[in-house]
C-alpha positions as CSV (number, residue, x, y, z in Angstrom):
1,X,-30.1,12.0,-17.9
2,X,-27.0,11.3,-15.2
3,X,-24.1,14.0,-16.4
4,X,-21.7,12.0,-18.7
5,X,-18.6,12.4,-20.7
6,X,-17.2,10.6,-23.2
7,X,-14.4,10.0,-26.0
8,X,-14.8,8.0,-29.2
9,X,-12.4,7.1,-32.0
10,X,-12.6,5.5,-35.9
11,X,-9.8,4.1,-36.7
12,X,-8.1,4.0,-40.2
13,X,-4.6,2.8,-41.3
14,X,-3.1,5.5,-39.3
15,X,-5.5,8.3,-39.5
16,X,-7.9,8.7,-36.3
17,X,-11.6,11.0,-36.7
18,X,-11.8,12.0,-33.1
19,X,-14.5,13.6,-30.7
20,X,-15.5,13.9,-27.0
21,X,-18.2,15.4,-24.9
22,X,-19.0,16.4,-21.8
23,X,-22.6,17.2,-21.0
24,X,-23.6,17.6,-16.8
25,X,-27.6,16.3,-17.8
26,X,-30.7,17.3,-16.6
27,X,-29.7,16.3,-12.9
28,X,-26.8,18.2,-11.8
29,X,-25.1,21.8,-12.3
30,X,-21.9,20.7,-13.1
31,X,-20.0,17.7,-14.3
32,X,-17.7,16.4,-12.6
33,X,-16.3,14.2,-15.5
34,X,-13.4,15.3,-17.5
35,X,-11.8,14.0,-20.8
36,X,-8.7,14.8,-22.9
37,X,-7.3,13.7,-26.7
38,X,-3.8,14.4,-26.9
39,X,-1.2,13.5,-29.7
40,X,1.9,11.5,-28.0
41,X,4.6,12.4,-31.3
42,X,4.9,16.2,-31.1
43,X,6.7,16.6,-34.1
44,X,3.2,15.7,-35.7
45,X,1.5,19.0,-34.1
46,X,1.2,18.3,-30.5
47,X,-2.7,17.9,-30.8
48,X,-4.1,18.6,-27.3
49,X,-7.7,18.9,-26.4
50,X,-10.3,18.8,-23.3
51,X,-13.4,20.1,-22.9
52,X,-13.7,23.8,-21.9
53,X,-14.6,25.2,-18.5
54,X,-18.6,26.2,-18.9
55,X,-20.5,23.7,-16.1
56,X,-22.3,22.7,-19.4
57,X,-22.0,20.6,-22.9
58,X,-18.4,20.7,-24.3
59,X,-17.6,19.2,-27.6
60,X,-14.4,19.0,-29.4
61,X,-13.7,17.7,-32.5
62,X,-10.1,16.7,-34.6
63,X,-8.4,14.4,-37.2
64,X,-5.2,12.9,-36.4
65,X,-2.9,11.1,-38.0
66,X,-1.1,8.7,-35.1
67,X,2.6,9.4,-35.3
68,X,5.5,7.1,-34.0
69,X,4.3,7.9,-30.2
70,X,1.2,7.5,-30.6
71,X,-2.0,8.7,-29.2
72,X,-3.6,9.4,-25.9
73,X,-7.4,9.2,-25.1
74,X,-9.0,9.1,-21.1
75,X,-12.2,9.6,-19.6
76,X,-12.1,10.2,-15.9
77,X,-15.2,10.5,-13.4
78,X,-14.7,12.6,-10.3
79,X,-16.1,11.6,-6.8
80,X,-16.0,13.4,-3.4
81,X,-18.4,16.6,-3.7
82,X,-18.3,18.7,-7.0
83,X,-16.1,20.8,-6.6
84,X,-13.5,18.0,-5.4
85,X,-14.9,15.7,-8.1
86,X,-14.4,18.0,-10.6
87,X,-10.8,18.7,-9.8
88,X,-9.5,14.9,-9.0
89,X,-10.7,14.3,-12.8
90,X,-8.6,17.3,-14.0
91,X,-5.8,16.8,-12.0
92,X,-5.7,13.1,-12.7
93,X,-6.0,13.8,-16.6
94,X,-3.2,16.4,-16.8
95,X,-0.8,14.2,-14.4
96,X,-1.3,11.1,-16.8
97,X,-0.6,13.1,-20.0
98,X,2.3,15.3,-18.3
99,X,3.7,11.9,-17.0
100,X,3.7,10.4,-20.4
101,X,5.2,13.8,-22.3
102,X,8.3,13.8,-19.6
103,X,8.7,9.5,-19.5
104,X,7.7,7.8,-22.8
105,X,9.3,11.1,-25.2
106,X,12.5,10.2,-23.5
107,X,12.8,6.4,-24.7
108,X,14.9,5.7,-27.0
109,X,12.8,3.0,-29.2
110,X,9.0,3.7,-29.3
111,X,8.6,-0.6,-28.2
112,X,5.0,-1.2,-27.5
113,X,5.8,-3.1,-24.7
114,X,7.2,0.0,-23.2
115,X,4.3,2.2,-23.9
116,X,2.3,0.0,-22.1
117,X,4.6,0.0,-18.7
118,X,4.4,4.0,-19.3
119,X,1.1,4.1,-19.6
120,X,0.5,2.1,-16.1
121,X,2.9,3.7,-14.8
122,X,1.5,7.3,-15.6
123,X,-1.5,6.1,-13.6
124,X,-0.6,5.3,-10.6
125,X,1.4,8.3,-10.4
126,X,-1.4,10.2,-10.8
127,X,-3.1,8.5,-8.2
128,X,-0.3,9.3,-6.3
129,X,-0.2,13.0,-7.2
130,X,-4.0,13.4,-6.3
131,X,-3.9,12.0,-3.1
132,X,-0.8,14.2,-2.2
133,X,-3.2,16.8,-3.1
134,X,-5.9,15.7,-1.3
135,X,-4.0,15.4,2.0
136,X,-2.2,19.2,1.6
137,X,-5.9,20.8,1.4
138,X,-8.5,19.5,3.8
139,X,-11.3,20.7,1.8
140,X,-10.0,17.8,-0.7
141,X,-9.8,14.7,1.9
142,X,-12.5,12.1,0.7
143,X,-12.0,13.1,-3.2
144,X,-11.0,10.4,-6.1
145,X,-11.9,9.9,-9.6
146,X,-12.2,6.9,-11.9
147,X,-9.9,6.6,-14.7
148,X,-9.9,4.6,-18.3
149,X,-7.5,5.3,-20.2
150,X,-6.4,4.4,-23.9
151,X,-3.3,4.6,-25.6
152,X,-2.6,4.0,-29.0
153,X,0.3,3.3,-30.9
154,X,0.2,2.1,-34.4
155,X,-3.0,-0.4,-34.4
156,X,-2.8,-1.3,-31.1
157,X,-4.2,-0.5,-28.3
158,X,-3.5,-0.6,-24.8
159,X,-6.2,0.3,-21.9
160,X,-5.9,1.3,-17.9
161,X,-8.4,1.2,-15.9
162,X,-8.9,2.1,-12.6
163,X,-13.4,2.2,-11.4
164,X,-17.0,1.6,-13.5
165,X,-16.0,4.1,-16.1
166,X,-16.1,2.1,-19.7
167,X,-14.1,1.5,-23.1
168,X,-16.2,-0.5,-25.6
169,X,-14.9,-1.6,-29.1
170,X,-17.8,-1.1,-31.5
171,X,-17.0,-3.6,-34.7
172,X,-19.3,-5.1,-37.5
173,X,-22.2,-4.5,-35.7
174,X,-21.1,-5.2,-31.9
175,X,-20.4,-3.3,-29.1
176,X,-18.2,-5.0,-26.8
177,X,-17.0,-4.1,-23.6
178,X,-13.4,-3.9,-23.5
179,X,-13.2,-3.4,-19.6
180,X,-14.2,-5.1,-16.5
181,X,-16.3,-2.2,-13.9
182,X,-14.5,-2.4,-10.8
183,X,-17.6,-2.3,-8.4
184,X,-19.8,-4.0,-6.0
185,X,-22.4,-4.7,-8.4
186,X,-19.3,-6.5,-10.8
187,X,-18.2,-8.1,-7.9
188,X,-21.5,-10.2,-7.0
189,X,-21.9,-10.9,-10.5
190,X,-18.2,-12.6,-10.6
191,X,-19.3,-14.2,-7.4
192,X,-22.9,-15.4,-8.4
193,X,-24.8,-13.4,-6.3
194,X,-26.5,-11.2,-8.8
195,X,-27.3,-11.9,-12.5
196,X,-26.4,-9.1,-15.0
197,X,-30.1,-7.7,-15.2
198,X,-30.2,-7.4,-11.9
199,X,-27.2,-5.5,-11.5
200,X,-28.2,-3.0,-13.8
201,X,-31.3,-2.1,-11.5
202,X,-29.1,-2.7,-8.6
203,X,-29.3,0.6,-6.0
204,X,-25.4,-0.2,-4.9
205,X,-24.5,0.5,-9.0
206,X,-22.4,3.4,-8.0
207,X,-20.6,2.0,-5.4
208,X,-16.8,1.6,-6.8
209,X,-14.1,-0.6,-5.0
210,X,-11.3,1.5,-6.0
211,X,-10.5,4.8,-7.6
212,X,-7.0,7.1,-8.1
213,X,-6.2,9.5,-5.6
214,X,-8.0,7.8,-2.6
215,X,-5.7,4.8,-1.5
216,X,-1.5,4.9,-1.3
217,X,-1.9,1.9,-4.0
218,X,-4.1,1.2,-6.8
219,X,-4.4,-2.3,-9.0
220,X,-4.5,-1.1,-12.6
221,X,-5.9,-3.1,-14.8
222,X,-4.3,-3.5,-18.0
223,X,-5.5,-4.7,-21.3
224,X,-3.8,-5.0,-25.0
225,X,-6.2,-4.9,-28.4
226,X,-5.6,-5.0,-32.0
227,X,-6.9,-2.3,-34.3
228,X,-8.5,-2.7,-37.7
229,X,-9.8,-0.2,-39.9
230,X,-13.6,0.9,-39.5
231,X,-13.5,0.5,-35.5
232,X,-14.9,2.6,-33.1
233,X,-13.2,3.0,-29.9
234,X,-16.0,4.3,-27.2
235,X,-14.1,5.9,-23.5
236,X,-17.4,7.2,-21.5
237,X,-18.7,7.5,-17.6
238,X,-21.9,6.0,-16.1
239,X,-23.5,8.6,-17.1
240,X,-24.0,7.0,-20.5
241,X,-23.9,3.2,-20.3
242,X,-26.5,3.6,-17.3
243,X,-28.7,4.9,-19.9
244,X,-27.5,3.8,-23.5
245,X,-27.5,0.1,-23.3
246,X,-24.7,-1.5,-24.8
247,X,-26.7,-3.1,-27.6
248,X,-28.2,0.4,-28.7
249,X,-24.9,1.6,-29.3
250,X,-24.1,0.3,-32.7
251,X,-27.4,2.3,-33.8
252,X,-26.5,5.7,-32.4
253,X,-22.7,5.2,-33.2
254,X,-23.1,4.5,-36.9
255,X,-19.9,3.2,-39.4
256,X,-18.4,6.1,-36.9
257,X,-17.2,8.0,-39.6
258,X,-18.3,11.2,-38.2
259,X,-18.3,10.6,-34.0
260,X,-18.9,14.4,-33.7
261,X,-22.5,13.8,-34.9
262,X,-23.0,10.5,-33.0
């Protein structure tokens, strides 16, 4: 099994069961992966959590009720050697949350509609911040990460993404995919030059057409969802939709009142 992380999310009224993973497989070392949960309204507790720093499985675990800031969720999928794969991931995923503390904390009225701009905008400053990174330590040049990220605020929810990694809604039954994999294999699929199937055996399925910390400018994509109670919100890498298909997860996921266990 490929190395994989992942985030996943029930969602009632206001009250979230929350848990992510990080496992580097049977393949690999190391992951290169990295995920964080954090809790946007300090005044509710300032919930914060990633997975530890052992090159093996991480879990983590909390409840949280979503204050008036809402809520922070990202899975992020390092690339350029493992050591530079591991750290575009982290550093990405601590520049999107620190951006969001400093920028959205400071508005005035917590407006979805500006969440949303923060939230893109916390992105591509990342990407920003990685690349700066990248080209002050030589040993860095080449690295990037994927990033989807999820921000909620009251029973919306708005997504980011940037590369293949995956956010997939999981409701009565169904699990459907939320966002669009920005890769070759998506691309001749759009074009009608593969079918699905075949892109799922395809040998070019890891090749990505864009990725924070590589390129001055990144596209994020951005997408708005309502909530209702009983979803499941699933954030994960390759590493598990290459070898979970999407209609098995309904069975492994469950009513997702206890995503620690699934």
């Amino acid at each position: 099994m490929p190395e994989w992380e992942g985030v996943s999310l029930w969602q009632h009224g206001a009250l979230l069961n929350l848990a992510g993973r990080s496992d580097a497989g049977r393949r690999r070392s190391e992951n290169q992966d990295h995920f964080l949960i954090a809790d946007l309204t300090p005044a509710e507790g300032g919930l914060l959590v990633r997975p530890g720093a052992g090159a093996n499985a991480s879990d983590v675990a909390a409840r949280l009720s979503v204050g008036e800031r809402g809520a922070l969720l990202l899975v992020a999928d390092g690339m350029g050697g493992a050591a530079a794969g591991r750290l575009a991931s982290g550093l990405a995923s601590t520049f999107i949350f620190a951006d969001l503390q400093e920028v959205w904390l400071d508005e005035p009225i917590p407006l979805a509609k500006r969440f949303a701009q923060r939230l893109k905008q916390a992105v591509e400053n990342a990407n920003r911040r990685v690349q700066q990174h990248a080209l002050r330590n030589p040993e860095c040049t080449g690295m990037g990460t994927t990033a989807t990220v999820a921000g909620v605020l009251g029973t919306r929810l708005f997504l980011a993404q940037v590369g293949d990694s995956r956010a997939y809604l999981l409701r009565d039954g169904q699990a459907l995919q939320l966002t669009r994999d920005q890769s070759l294999v998506q691309q001749m699929v759009d074009a009608g030059a593969m079918t699905a199937e075949e892109a799922e055996r395809s040998s070019h399925g890891n090749v990505i057409l864009q990725a924070l910390g590589v390129e001055a400018e990144i596209s994020v994509a951005m997408t708005e969802h309502d909530l209702l109670p009983g979803d499941v919100l699933l954030l994960c890498s390759d590493g598990l939709y290459r070898v979970i298909r999407p209609v098995e997860l309904p069975g492994v996921v469950g009513d997702g009142s206890d995503p620690g266990r699934a």
